[in-house]
C-alpha positions in Angstrom: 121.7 65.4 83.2 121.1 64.4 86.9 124.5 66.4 88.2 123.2 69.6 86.4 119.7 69.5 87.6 121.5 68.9 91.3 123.7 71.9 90.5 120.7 74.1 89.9 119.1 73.1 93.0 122.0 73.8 94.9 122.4 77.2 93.0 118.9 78.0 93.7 119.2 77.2 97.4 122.3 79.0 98.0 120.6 82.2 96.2 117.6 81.9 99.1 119.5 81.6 101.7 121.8 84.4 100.9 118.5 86.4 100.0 117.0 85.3 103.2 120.3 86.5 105.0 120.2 89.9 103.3 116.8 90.3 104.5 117.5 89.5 107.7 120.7 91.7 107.9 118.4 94.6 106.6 115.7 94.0 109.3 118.5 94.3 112.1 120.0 97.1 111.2 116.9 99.1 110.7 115.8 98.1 114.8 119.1 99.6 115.8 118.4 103.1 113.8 115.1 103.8 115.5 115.4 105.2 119.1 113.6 102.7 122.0 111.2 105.3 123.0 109.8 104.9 119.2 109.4 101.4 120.1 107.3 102.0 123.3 105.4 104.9 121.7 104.6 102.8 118.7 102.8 99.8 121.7 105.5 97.2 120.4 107.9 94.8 122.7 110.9 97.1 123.5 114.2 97.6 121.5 116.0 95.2 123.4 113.9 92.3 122.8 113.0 93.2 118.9 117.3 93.7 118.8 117.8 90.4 120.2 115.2 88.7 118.3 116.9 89.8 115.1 120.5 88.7 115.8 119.1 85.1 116.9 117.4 85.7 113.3 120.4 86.9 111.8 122.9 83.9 113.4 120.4 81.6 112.5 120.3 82.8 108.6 124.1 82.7 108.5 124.5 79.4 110.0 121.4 78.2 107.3 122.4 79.6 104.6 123.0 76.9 102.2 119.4 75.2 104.2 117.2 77.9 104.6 114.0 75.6 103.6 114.6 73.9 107.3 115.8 75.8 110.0 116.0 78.8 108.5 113.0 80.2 107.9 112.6 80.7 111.5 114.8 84.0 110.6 112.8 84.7 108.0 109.6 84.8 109.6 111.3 86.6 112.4 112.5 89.0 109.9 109.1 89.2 108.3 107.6 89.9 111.3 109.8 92.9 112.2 109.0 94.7 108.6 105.5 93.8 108.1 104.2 94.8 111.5 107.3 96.6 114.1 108.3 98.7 111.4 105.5 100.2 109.8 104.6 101.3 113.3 107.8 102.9 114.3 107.8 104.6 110.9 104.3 106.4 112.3 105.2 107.7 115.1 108.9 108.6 114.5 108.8 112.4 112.7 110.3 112.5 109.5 113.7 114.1 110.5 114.3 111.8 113.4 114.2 112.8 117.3 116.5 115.4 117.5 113.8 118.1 116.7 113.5 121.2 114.9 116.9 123.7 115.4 116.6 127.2 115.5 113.0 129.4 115.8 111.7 128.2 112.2 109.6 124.8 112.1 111.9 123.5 109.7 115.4 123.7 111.4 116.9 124.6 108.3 115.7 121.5 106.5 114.4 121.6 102.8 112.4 119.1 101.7 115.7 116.8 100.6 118.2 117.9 103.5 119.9 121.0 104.8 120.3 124.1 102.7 
């Protein structure tokens, strides 16, 4: 009975941390899409550091993975941080098609409303 109910625990501990990593992952990868003017436009530390903060959080998640309730959630928060706050902001001042701008005369570019045409 004991040896099941320690099974689960593991179970459910390996299934945060590999959440925890995921989210992590996700937060990294979405820094690196947004240009660094976004970032200094947006009032928030510059690409460099949020970039470097979220591979720290990133090593530190894969190297906790199977203890994410101790060291761990220091990427977490980290990642939190970056998606609750750094994010939303970049999102606002980055125009919905990017930085590259409008192409061609028309304000669209030739863009509809779910790509090119």
């Amino acid at each position: 009975m004991l040896d099941m109910l320690g099974n689960a625990q593991v179970l459910i501990l390996l299934t945060l941390g590999v959440a925890a990593l995921a989210l992590e992952v996700y937060a990294l990868v979405d820094a690196l899409r947004y240009p660094a003017k976004a970032y200094t436009a947006a009032g928030k530390l510059n690409k460099q550091a949020w970039v470097a903060i979220l591979v720290v959080a990133t090593m530190v998640g894969f190297v906790t993975v199977t203890r994410v309730l101790g060291l761990g959630i220091l990427g977490v928060v980290a990642a939190g941080v970056y998606l609750a706050d750094v994010r939303p902001a970049l999102r606002a001042v980055t125009p919905r098609g990017g930085w590259r701008g409008s192409r061609g005369s028309s304000g669209s570019g030739g863009q509809g409303p779910y790509g090119r045409w």
